[in-house]
N, C-alpha and C positions, 0 to 999 in steps of 0.2 A: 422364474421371471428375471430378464436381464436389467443389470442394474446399470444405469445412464446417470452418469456423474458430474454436472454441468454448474457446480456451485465454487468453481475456482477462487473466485474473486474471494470469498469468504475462509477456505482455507483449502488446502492440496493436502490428496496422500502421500506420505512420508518413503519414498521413494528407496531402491537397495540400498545403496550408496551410504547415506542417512543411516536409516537402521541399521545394519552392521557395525559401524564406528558406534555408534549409541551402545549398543549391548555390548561392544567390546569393551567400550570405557566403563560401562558400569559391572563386566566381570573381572575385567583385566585391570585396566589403570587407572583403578576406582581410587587411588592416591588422592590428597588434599594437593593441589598445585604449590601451596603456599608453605608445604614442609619441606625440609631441607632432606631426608634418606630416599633411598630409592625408589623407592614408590609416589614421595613427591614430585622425583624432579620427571617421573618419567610420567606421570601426569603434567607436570610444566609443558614438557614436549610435546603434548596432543594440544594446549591451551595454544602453545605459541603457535604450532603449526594452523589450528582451524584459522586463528586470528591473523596469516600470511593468506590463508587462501580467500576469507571475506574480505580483505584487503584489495587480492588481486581482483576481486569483483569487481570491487570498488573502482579500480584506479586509482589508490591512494598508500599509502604509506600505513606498516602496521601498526605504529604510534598516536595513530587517527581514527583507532577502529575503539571504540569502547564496548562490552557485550550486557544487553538489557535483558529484561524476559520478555519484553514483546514491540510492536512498533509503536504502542499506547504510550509507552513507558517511554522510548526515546522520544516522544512529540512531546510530554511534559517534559522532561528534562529539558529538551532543548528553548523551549516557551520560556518556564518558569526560570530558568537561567539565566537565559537571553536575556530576557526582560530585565532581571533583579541587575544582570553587570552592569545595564547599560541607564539605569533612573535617573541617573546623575546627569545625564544627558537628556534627555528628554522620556515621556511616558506614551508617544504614539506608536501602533502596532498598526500594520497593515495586513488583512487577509482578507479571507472571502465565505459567501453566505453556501457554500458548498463543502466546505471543508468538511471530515472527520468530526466525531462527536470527542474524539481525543482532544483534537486541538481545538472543537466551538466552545466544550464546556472549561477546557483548562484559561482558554481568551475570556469566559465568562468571570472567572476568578479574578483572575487580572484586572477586569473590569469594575470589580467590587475592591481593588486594591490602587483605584486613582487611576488607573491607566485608558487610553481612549484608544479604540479597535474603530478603524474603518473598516466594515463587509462589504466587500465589492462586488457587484452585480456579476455573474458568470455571462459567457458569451453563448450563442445558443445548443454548441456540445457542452457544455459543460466545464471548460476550459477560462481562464484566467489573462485576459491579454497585456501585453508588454505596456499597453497606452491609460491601460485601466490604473495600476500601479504609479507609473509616471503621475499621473495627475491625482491621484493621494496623496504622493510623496509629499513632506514637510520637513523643516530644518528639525525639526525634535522628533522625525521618523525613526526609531531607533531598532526596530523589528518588523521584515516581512515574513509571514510566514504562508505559504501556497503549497496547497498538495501538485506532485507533480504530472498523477494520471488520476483523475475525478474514480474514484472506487465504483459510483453507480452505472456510469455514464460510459467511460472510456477518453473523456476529452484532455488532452494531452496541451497541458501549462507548460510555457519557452521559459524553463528557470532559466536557462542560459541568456536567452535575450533580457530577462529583466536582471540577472545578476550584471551582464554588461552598460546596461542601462543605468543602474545604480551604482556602478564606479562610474560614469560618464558625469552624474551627478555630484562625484564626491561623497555619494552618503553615509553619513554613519554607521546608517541601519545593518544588523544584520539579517542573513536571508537562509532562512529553512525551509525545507521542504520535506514533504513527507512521503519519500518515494518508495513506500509501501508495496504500491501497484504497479511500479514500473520500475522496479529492482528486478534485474533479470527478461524482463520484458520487453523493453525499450534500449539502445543504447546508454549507457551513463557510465560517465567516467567524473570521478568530484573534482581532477583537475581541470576539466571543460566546460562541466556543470555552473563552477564559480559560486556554490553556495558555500557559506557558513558552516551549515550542520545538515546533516543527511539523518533521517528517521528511515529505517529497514527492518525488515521483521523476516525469520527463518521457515514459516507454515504457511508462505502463500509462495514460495519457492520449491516444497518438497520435502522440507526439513520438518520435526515435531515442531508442536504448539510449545509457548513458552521460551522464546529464545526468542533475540532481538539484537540489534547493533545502532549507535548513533555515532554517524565521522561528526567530529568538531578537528577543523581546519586548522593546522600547525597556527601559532599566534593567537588562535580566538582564547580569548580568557573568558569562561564560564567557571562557575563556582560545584562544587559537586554536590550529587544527588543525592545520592545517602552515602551519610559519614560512619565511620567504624574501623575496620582494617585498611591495610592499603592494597587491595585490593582494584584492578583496572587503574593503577596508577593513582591510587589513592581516589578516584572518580566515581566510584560506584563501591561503595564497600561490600563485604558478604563473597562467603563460601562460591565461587564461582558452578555454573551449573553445565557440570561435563559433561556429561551425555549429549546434555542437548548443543551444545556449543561445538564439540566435535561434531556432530550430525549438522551443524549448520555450515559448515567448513566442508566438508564433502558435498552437502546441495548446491553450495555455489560453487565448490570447483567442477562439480556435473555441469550444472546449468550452464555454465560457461562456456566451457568446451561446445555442447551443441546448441547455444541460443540463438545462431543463424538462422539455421536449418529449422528450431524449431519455432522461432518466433515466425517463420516464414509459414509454416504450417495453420499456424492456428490464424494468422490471417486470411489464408484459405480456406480454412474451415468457417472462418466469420462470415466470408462474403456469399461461400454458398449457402448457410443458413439463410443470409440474409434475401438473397434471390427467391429461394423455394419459400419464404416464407408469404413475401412480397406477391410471390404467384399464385401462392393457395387460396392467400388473404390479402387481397387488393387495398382494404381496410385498415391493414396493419403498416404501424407508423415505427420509423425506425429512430431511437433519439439518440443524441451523441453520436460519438463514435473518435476513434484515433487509434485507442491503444488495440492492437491484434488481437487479446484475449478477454476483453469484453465486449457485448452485445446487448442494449438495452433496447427491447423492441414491446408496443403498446396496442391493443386488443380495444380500439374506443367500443364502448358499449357491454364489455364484460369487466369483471373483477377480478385480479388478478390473483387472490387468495383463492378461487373457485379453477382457476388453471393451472393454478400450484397445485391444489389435491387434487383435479384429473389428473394431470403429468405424473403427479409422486404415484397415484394406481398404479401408472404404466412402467414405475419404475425408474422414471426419469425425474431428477431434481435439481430444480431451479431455484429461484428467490423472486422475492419482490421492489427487496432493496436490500440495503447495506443488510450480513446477519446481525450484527451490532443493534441496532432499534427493536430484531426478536416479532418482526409483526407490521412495528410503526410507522407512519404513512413519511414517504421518504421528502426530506427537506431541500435533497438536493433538485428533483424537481419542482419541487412548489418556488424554487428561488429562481428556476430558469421559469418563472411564468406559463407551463403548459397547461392545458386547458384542464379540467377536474375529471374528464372523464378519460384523457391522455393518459395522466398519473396513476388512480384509479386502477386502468388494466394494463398497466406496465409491469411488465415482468428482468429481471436481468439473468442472462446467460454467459457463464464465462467459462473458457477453455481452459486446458493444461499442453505441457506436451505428451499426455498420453490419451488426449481426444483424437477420436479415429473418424473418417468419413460415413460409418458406419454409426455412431452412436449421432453424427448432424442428422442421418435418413432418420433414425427410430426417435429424435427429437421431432422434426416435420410432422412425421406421420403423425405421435400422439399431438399433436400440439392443431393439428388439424382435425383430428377427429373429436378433438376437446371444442373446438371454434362451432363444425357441425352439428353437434351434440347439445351442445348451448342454443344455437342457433335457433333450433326444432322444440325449444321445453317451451 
C-alpha cells in the first residue's frame, strides 16, 4: 500500500541534506562546542557555520539567531521575556483567539500574573488584520504578539503592515511573531518583516524534531531563558544540541536555495486539490487559505475523525486540526465563527516539497470514495 503523506503542517521528513550532517556531527564532531582542544573548536565550526546559514534564511545577522529545541520554546521565551522587560511600562498584550496553544496558554500565565491580553477576532481566513491591531493598540501596549501563517487555516497575517503601523504610532510595544508556518514557506526576511522577535522551528522545514531558533532584534533587551553556562551568548544556557542544529543549518540552506520553485509547487498542487475536490464534492467548503502549503477543506454532514480513518486505510494522512490538541476540536475555527457542522468535518491538508501531482490524484480519489461510502451507510 502506498503511503500518502499529507500532514506537513504538523511536521516534515527529515530530508538528505539534514540527516547526513546530523550523523556526521554525531560520529565525527561529536566535540563539546564549548571546549577549547580540537574537537571543541571543530565542533564550534559546525555551531557557527549552521547559525550563518539559519541566519541567511533569515535575513538577519548571526548574532540575532539564538538556537531552542523547538518553536514552543522560542514563542515562550519570547512572550515570557517580552513581557517581564517591558512591566514597567505597561501590562497590555495584544494577540489573537487563533494563536498556537504555545502562545494562548503561555498569554494565559501572563494573565494570571496582572497582565491584560486583548484576543482579537481573526478575519474570515484566519488571518489577523492591520486595522484590528490599530484599534487595540493603547499607550501601556507593550507586546504584540501574532502568528504569521494561521497553522490550521493557511491565513497569512501582514506582520509587516502592522510592524509599520506600530512605528507610525510610536509604540512601545514590541512585536513577535510565530513564523512557525511561514519560515521557508512564504517570503521573510526579519529586516522587512520589522518584528522584534521571530519564533522558527527546524521539523516543519525538513530538519529533525527538537531544534528551534528565536531572532531577537539587535537593541531588543530581553532577559534570558535558562540561566547556567554562557552558552547562545549567555541567552539560552546548556550543552548546545549538535546534531540537530547542524541538520537545521543544512534544511534552511536547502530550503532556501529552491523555495521558489518549490513554494511555487505546492501552490499548484493546493489549487488542483482544491478544484477536483470542489468537483467531486459540490458540498465541500474550502476555509482559509494564503499560505501555498496548507489546505483546510470541510465535508458538512460528515465527521472528520471518520475521514481520517477511511483516508489513513488508503494509506493517505491527514489531520483534523493542529496535531498539538492530539484529537481536540480545533479553537481556531470555533473563533472564526463557522457553523458546527463546518468545524465538525473539517479536515487539514498540508504539502511539502516533496508532494507530487500524483499523491493530490490518490488524495481525491480516496477522499472521494470515503464521501461515497458514507454517503450510502
Amino acid at each position: 500500500k502506498r503511503e500518502v503523506y499529507l500532514e506537513n503542517a504538523a511536521t516534515t521528513i527529515v530530508c538528505t541534506e539534514a540527516a547526513d550532517i546530523a550523523y556526521k556531527v554525531m560520529t565525527e564532531f561529536y566535540g563539546n562546542p564549548s571546549s577549547t582542544h580540537t574537537k571543541g573548536r571543530e565542533a564550534k565550526a559546525v555551531l557557527d557555520k549552521a547559525r550563518r546559514q539559519v541566519a541567511d534564511a533569515l535575513g538577519c545577522s548571526p548574532n540575532e539567531v539564538f538556537f531552542t529545541s523547538c518553536g514552543s520554546e522560542s514563542d515562550n521565551w519570547a512572550i515570557i521575556k517580552g513581557a517581564e522587560s517591558m512591566m514597567r511600562k505597561g501590562r497590555h498584550i495584544i494577540s489573537s483567539a487563533v494563536e498556537h496553544d504555545a502562545v494562548r496558554k503561555t498569554l494565559g500565565e501572563l494573565e494570571k500574573q496582572g497582565f491584560e491580553v486583548s484576543f482579537l477576532e481573526p478575519e474570515p481566513d484566519g488571518s489577523v488584520s492591520v486595522s484590528a491591531v490599530e484599534n487595540a493598540l493603547r499607550e501601556d501596549t507593550v507586546l504584540v504578539t501574532l502568528m504569521m501563517v494561521n497553522n490550521e487555516t493557511g491565513g497569512v497575517t501582514d506582520i509587516a503592515g502592522i510592524a509599520k503601523m506600530l512605528k507610525a504610532h510610536r509604540s512601545q510595544a514590541l512585536l513577535h511573531t510565530d513564523a512557525v508556518q511561514g519560515f521557508m514557506k512564504l517570503p521573510l526576511s526579519a529586516k522587512t518583516l520589522g518584528a522584534d522577535m521571530i519564533s522558527i522551528s527546524g521539523h516543519k522545514i525538513h530538519a529533525p524534531k527538537g531544534i528551534g531558533a528565536l531572532y531577537i532584534k539587535t537593541g531588543v533587551k530581553i532577559k534570558p531563558f535558562i540561566r547556567g553556562g554562557s552558552q547562545e551568548a549567555g541567552m539560552r544556557a546548556g550543552t548546545e544540541a549538535m546534531p540537530q542544529i547542524a541538520a537545521f543549518g543544512a534544511a534552511c540552506e536547502t530550503a532556501k536555495k529552491g523555495m521558489r520553485i518549490n513554494t511555487e509547487n505546492m501552490a499548484r498542487l493546493r489549487q488542483s486539490a482544491v478544484e477536483r475536490i470542489c468537483a467531486d464534492m459540490p458540498e465541500a467548503r474550502v476555509i482559509g487559505g494564503g499560505a501555498p502549503h496548507i489546505l483546510s477543506v470541510s465535508l458538512p454532514g460528515w465527521r472528520s475523525e471518520v475521514i481520517m480513518n477511511f483516508l489513513e486505510a488508503k494509506g493517505v494522512y491527514v489531520s483534523r486540526s493542529s496535531a498539538c490538541k492530539k484529537g481536540g476540536r480545533s479553537h481556531v475555527l470555533e473563533a472564526m465563527k463557522l457553523p458546527t457542522e463546518v468545524i465538525d468535518g473539517a479536515v487539514r491538508i498540508s504539502f511539502s516539497r516533496f508532494t507530487t501531482q500524483s499523491d493530490i490524484d490518490v488524495l481525491c480519489s480516496a477522499l472521494k470514495e470515503a464521501h461515497d461510502t458514507l454517503a450510502h451507510r
